[in-house]
Backbone and ligand atoms as CSV (ligand in chain L), in Angstrom:
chain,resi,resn,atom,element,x,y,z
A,1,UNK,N,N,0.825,-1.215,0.000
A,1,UNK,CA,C,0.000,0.000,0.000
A,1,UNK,C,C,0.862,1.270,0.000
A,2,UNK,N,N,0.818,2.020,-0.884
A,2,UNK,CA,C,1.379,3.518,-0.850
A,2,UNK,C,C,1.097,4.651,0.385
A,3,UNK,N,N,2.193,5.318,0.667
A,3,UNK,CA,C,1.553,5.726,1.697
A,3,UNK,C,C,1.069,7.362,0.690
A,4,UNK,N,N,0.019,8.301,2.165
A,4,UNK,CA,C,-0.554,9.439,1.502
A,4,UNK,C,C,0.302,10.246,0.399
A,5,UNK,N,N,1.543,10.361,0.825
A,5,UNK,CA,C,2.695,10.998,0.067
A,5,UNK,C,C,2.722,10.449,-1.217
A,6,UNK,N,N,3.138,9.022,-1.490
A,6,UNK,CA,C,3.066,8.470,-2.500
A,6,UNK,C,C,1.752,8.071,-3.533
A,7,UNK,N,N,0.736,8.434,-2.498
A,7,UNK,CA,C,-0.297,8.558,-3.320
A,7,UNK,C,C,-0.567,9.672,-3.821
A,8,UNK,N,N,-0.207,11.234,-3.555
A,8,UNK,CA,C,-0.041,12.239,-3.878
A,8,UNK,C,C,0.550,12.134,-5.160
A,9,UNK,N,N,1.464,11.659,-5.427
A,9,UNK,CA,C,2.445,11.544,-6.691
A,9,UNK,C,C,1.761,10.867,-7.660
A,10,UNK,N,N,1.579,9.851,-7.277
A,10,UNK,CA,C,1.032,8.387,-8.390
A,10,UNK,C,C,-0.203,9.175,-9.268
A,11,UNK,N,N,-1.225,9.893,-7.625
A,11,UNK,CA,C,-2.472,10.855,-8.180
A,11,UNK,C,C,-1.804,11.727,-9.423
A,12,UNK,N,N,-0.896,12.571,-9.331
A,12,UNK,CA,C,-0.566,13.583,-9.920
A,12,UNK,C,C,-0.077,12.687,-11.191
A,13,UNK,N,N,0.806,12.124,-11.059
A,13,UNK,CA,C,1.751,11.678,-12.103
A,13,UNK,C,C,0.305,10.749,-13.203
A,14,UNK,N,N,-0.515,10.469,-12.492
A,14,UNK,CA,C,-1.799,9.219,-13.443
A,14,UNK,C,C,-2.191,10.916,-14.421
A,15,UNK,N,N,-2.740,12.471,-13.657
A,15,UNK,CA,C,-3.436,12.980,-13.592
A,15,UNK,C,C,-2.489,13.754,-15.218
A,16,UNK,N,N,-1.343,14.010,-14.853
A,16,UNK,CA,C,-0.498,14.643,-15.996
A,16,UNK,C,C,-0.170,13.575,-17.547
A,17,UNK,N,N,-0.153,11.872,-17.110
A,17,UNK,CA,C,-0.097,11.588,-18.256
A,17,UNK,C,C,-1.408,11.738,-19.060
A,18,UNK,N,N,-2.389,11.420,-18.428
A,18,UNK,CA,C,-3.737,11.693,-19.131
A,18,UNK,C,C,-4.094,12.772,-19.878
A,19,UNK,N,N,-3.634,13.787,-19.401
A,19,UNK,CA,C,-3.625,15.070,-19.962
A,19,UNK,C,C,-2.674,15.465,-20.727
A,20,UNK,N,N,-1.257,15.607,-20.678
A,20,UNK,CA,C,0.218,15.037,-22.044
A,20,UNK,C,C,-0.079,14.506,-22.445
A,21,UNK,N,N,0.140,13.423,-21.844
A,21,UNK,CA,C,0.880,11.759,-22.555
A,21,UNK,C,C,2.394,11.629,-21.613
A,22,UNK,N,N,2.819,12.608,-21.062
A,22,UNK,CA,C,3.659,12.257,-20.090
A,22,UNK,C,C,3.759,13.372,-18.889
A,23,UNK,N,N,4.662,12.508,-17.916
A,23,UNK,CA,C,4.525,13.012,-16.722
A,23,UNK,C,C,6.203,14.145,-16.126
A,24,UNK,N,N,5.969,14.784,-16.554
A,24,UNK,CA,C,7.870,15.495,-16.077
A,24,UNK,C,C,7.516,16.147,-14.845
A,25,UNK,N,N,8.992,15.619,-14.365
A,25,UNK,CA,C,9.781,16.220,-12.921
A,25,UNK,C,C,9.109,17.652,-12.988
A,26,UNK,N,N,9.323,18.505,-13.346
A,26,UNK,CA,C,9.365,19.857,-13.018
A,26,UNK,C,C,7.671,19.829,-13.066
A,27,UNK,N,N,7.037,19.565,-14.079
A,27,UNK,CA,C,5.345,19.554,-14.153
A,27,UNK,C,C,5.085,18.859,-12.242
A,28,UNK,N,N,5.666,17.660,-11.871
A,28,UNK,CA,C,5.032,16.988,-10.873
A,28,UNK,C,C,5.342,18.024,-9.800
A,29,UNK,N,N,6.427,18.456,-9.679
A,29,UNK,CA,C,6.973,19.495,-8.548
A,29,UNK,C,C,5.923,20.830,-8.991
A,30,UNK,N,N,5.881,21.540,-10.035
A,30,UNK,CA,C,4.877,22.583,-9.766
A,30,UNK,C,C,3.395,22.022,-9.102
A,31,UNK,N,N,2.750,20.740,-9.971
A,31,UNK,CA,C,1.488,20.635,-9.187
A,31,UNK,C,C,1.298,20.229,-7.266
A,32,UNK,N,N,2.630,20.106,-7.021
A,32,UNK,CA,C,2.339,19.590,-5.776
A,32,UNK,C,C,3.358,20.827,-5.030
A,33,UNK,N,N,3.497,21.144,-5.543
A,33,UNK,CA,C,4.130,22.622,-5.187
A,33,UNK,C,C,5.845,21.871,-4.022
A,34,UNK,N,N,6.552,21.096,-4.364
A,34,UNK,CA,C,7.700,20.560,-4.157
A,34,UNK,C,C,9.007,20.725,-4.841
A,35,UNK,N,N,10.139,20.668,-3.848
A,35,UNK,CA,C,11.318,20.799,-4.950
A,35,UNK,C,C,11.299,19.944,-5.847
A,36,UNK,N,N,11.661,20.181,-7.324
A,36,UNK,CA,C,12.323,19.205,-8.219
A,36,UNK,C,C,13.175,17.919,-7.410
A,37,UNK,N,N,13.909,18.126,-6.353
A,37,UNK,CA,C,14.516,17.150,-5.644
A,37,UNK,C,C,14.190,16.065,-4.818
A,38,UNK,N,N,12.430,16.811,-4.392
A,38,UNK,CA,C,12.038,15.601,-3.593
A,38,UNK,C,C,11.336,14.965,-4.517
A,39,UNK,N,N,10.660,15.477,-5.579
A,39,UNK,CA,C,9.824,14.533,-6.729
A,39,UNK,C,C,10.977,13.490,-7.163
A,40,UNK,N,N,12.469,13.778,-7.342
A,40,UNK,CA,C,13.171,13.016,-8.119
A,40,UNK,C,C,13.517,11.686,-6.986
A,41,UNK,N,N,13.753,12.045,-5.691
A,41,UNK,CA,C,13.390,11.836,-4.309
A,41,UNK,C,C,12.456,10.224,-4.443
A,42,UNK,N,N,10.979,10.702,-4.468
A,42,UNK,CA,C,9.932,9.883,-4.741
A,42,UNK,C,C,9.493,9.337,-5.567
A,43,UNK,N,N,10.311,9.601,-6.908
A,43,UNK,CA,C,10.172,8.890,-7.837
A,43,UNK,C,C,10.916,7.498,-8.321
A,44,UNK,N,N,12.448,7.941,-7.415
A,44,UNK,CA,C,12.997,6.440,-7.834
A,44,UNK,C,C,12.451,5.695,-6.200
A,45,UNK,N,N,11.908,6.585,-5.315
A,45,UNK,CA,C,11.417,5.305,-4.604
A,45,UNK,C,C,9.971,4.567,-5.078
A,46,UNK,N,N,9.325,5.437,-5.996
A,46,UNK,CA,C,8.078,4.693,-6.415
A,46,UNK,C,C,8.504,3.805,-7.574
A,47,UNK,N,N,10.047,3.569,-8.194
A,47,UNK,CA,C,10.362,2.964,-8.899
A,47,UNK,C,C,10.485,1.744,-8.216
A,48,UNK,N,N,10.930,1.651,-6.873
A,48,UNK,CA,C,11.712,0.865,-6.289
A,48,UNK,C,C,10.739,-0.382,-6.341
A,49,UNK,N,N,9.207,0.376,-5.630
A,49,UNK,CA,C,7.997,-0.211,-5.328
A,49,UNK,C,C,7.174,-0.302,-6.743
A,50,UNK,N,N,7.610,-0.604,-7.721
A,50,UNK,CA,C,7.079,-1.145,-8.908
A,50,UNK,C,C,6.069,-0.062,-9.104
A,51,UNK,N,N,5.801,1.144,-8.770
A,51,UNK,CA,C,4.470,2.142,-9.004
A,51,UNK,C,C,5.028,2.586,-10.687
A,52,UNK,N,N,6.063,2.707,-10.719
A,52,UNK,CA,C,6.767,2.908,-12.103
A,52,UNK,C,C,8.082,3.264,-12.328
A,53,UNK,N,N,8.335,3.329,-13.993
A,53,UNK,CA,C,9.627,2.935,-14.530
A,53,UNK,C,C,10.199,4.059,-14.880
A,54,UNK,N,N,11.450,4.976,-14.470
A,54,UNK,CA,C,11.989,5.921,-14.344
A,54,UNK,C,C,13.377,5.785,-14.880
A,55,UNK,N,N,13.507,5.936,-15.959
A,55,UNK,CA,C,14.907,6.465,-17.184
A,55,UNK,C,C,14.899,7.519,-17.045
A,56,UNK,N,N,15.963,8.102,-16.476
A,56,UNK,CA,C,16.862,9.315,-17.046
A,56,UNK,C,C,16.233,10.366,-17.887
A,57,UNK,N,N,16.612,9.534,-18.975
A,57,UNK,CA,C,16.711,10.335,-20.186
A,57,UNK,C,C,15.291,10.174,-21.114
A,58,UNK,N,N,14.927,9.024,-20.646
A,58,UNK,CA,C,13.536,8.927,-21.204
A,58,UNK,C,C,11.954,9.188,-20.594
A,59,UNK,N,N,12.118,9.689,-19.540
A,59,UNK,CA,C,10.802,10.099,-18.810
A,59,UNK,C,C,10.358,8.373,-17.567
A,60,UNK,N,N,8.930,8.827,-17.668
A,60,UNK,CA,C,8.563,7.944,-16.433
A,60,UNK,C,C,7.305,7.147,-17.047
A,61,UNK,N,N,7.102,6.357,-16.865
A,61,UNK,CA,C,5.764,5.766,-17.245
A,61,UNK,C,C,5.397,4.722,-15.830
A,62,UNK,N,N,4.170,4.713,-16.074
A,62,UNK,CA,C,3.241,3.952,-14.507
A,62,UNK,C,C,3.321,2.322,-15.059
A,63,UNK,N,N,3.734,1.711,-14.140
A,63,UNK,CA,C,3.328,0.405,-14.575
A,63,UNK,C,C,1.937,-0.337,-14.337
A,64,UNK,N,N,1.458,-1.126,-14.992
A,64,UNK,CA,C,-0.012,-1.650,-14.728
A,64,UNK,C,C,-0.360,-1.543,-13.454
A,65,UNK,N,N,0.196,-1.805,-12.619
A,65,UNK,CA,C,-0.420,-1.218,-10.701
A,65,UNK,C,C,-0.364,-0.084,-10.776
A,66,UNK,N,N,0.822,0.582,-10.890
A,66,UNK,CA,C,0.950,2.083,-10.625
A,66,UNK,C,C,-0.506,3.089,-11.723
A,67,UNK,N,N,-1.044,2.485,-12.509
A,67,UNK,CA,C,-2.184,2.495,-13.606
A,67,UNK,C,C,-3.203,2.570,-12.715
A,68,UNK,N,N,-3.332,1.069,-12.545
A,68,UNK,CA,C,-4.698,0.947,-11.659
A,68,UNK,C,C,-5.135,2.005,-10.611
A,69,UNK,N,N,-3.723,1.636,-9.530
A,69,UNK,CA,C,-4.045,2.921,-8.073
A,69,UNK,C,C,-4.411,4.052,-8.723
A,70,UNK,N,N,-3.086,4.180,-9.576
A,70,UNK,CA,C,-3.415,6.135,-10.144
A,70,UNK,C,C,-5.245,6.182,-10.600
A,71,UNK,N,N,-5.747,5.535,-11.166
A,71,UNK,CA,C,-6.722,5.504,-11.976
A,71,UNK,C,C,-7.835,5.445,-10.606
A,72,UNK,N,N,-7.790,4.664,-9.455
A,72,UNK,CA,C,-8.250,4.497,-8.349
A,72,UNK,C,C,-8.626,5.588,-7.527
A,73,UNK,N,N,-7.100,6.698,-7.617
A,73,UNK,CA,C,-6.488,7.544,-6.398
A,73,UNK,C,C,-7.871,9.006,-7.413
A,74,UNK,N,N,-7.902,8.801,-8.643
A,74,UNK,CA,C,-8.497,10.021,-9.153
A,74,UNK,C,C,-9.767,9.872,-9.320
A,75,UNK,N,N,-10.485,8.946,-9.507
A,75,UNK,CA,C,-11.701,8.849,-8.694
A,75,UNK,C,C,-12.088,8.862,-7.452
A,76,UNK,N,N,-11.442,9.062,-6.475
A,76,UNK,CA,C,-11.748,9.106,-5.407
A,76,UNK,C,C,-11.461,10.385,-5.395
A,77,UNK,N,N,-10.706,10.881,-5.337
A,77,UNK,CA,C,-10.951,12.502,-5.270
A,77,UNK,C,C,-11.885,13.118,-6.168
A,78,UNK,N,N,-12.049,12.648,-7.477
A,78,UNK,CA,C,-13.415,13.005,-7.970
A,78,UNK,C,C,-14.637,13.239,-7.585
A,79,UNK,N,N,-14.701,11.648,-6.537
A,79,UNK,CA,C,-15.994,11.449,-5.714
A,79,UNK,C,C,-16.214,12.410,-4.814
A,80,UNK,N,N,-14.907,12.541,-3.917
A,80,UNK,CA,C,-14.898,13.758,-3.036
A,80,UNK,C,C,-15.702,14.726,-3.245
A,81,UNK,N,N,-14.809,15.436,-4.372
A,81,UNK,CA,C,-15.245,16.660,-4.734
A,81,UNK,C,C,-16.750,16.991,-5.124
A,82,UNK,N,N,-17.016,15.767,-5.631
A,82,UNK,CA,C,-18.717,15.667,-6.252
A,82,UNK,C,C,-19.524,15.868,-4.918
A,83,UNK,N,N,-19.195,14.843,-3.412
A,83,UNK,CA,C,-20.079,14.788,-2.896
A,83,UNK,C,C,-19.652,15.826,-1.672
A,84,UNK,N,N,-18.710,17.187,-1.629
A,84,UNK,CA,C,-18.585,18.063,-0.896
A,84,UNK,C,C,-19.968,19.074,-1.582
A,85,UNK,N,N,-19.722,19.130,-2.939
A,85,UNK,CA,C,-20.515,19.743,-3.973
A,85,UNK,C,C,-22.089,19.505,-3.890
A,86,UNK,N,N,-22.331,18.138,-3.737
A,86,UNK,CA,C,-23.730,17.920,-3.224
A,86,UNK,C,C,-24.352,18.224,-2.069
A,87,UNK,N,N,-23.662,18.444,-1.129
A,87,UNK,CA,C,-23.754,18.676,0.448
A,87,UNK,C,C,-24.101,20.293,0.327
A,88,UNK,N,N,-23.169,20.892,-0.547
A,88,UNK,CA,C,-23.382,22.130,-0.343
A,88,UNK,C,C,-21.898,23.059,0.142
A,89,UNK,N,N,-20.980,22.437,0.231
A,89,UNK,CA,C,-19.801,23.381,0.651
A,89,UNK,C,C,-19.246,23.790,-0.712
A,90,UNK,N,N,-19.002,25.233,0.073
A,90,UNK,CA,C,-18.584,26.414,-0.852
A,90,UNK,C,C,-17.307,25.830,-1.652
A,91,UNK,N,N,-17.348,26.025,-3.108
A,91,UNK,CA,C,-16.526,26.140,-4.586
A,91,UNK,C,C,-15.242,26.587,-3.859
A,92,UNK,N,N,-14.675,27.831,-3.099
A,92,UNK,CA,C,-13.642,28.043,-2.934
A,92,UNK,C,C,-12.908,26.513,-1.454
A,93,UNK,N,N,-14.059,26.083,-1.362
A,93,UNK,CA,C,-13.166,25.220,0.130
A,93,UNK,C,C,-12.909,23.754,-0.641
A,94,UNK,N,N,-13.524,23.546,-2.125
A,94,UNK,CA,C,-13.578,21.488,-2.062
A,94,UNK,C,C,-12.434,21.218,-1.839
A,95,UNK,N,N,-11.506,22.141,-3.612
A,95,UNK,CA,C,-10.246,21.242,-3.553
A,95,UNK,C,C,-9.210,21.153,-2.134
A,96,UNK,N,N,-9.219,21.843,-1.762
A,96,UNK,CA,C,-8.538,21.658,-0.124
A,96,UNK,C,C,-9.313,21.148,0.658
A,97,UNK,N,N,-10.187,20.783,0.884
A,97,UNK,CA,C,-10.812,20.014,1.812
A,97,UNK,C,C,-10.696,18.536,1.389
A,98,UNK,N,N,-10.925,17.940,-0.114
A,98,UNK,CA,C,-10.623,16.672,-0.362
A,98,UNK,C,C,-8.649,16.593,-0.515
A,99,UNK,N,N,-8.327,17.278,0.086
A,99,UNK,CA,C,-6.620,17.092,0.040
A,99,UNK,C,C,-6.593,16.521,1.260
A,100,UNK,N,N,-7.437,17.175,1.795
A,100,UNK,CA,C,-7.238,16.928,3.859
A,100,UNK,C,C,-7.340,15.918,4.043
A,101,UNK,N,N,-8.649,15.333,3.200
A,101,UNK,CA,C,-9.504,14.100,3.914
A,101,UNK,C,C,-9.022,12.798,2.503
A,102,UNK,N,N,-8.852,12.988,1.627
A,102,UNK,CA,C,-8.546,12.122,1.170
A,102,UNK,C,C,-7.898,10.453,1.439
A,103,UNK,N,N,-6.747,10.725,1.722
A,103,UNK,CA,C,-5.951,9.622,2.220
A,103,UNK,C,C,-6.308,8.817,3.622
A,104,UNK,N,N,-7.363,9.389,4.380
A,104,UNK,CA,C,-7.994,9.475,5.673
A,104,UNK,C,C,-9.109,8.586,5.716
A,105,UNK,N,N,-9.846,8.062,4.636
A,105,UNK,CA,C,-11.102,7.442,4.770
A,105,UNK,C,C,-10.339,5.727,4.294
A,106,UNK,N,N,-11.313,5.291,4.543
A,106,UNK,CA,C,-11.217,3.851,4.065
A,106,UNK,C,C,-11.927,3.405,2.470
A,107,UNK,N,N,-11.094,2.536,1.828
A,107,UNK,CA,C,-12.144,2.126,0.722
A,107,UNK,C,C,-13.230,1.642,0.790
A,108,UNK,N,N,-13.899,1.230,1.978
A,108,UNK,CA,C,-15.045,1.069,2.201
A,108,UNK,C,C,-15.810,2.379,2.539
A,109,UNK,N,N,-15.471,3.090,3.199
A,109,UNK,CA,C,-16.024,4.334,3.129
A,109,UNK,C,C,-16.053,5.124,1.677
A,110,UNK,N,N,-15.016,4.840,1.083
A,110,UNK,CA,C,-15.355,5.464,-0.394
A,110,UNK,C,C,-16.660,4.845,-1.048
A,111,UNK,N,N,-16.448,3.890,-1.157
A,111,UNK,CA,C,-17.779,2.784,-1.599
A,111,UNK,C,C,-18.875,3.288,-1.440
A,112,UNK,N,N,-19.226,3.574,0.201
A,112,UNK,CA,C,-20.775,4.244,0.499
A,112,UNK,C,C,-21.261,5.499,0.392
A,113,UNK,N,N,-19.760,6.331,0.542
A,113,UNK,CA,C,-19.841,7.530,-0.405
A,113,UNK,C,C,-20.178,7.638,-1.664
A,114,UNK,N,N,-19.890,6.500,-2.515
A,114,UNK,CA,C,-20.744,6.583,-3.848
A,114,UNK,C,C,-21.767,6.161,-3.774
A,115,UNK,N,N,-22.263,5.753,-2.680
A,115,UNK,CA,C,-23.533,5.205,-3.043
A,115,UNK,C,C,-24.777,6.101,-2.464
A,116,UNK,N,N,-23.715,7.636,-1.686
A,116,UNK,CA,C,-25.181,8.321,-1.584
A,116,UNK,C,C,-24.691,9.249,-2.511
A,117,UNK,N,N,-23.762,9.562,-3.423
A,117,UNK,CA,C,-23.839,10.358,-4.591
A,117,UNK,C,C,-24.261,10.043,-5.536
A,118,UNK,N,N,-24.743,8.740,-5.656
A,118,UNK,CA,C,-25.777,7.993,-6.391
A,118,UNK,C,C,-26.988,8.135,-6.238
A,119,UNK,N,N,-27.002,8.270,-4.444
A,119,UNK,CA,C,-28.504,8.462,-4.212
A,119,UNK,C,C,-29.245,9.696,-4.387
A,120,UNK,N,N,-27.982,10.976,-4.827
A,120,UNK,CA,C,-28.858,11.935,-4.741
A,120,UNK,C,C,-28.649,12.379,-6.257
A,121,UNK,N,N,-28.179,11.929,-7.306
A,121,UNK,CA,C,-27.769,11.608,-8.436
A,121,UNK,C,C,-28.775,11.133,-8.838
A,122,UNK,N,N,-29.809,9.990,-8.378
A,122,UNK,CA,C,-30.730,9.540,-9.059
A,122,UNK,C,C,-31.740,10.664,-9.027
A,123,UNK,N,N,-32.238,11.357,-8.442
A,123,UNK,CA,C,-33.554,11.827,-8.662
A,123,UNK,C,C,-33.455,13.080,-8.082
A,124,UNK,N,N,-33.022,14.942,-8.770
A,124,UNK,CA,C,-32.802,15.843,-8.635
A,124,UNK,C,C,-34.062,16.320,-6.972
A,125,UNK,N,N,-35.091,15.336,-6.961
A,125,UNK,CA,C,-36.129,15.694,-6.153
A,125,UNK,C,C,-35.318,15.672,-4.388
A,126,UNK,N,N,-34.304,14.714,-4.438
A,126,UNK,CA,C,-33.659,14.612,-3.221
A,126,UNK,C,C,-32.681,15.579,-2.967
A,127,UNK,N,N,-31.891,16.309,-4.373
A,127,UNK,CA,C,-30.856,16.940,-3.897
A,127,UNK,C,C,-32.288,18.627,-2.812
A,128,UNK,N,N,-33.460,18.930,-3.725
A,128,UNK,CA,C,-33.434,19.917,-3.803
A,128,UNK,C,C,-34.031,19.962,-2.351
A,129,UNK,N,N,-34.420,18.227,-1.514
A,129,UNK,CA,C,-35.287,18.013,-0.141
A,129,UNK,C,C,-33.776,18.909,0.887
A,130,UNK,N,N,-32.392,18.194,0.405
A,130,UNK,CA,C,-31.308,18.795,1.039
A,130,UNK,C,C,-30.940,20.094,1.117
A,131,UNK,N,N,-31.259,20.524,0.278
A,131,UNK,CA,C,-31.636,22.354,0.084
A,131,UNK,C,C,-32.190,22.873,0.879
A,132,UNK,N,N,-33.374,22.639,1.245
A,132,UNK,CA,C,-33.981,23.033,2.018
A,132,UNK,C,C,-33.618,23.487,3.423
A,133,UNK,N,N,-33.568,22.158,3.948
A,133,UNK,CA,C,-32.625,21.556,5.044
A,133,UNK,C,C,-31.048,22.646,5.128
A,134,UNK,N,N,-30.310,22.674,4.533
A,134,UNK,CA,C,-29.101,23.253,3.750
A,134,UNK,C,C,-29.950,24.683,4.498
A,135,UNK,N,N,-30.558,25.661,3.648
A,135,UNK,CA,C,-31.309,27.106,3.580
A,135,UNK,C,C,-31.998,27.330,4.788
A,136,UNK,N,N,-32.175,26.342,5.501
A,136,UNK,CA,C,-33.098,25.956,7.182
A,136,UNK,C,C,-31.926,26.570,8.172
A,137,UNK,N,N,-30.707,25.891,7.927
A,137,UNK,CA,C,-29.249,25.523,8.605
A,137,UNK,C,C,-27.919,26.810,8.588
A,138,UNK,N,N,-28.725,27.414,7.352
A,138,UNK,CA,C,-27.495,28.529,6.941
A,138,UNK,C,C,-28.213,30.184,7.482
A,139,UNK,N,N,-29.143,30.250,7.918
A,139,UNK,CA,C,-29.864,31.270,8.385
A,139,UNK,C,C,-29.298,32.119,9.301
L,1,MN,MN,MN,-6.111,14.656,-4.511
């Protein structure tokens, strides 16, 4: 299991090839706001741990695990963000609030978290019962 740190990376590094096609040192250090030294740091240790394959001269690529988690690690912050958004907390607080809590829940707790962003996903009639409630609460 990766720890939060290394899931930070794997997140980022899944999040930049998708969007390139590759993942560079200096790109991973601006998004996580780190020296170039500790990304280079965490990268040959996520080499070490098979998360992926790190040449020099040729860049980095995720190996099929390091795929999966990454692919794992960004839906779950997706979910986050969706179901801070459904609740009702303010646009300027998600992305830092699912930074906080991210690494903190269990995959079983992710699980049932989708399953009430599902629940209020199915039928706009529930988000708007939470509204209410929400507009009752914020007075
Ligand atoms: Mn994240």
């Amino acid at each position: 299991m990766p720890t939060p740190s290394m899931e930070d990376y794997i997140e980022q590094i899944y999040l930049l090839i998708e969007e390139k096609g590759y993942a560079r040192v200096s790109d991973i250090a601006g998004n996580l706001s780190v020296h170039p030294s500790s990304v280079t740091k965490m990268v040959q240790k996520l080499d070490q741990e098979e998360y992926l394959v790190y040449e020099k001269y040729r860049g980095l690529i995720l190996t099929p695990n390091g795929k999966k988690i990454g692919k794992r690690l960004v839906y779950r912050h997706e979910l986050l963000e969706k179901m801070l958004r459904l609740i009702g907390v303010k646009e300027e607080n998600i992305y830092h609030d699912v930074e906080g809590i991210e690494h903190h829940l269990s995959w079983n707790a992710i699980d049932r978290i989708g399953d009430l962003v599902e629940y209020f996903e199915e039928s706009p009639k529930r988000v708007e019962e939470l509204e209410v409630i929400q507009k009752k609460n914020t007075k």
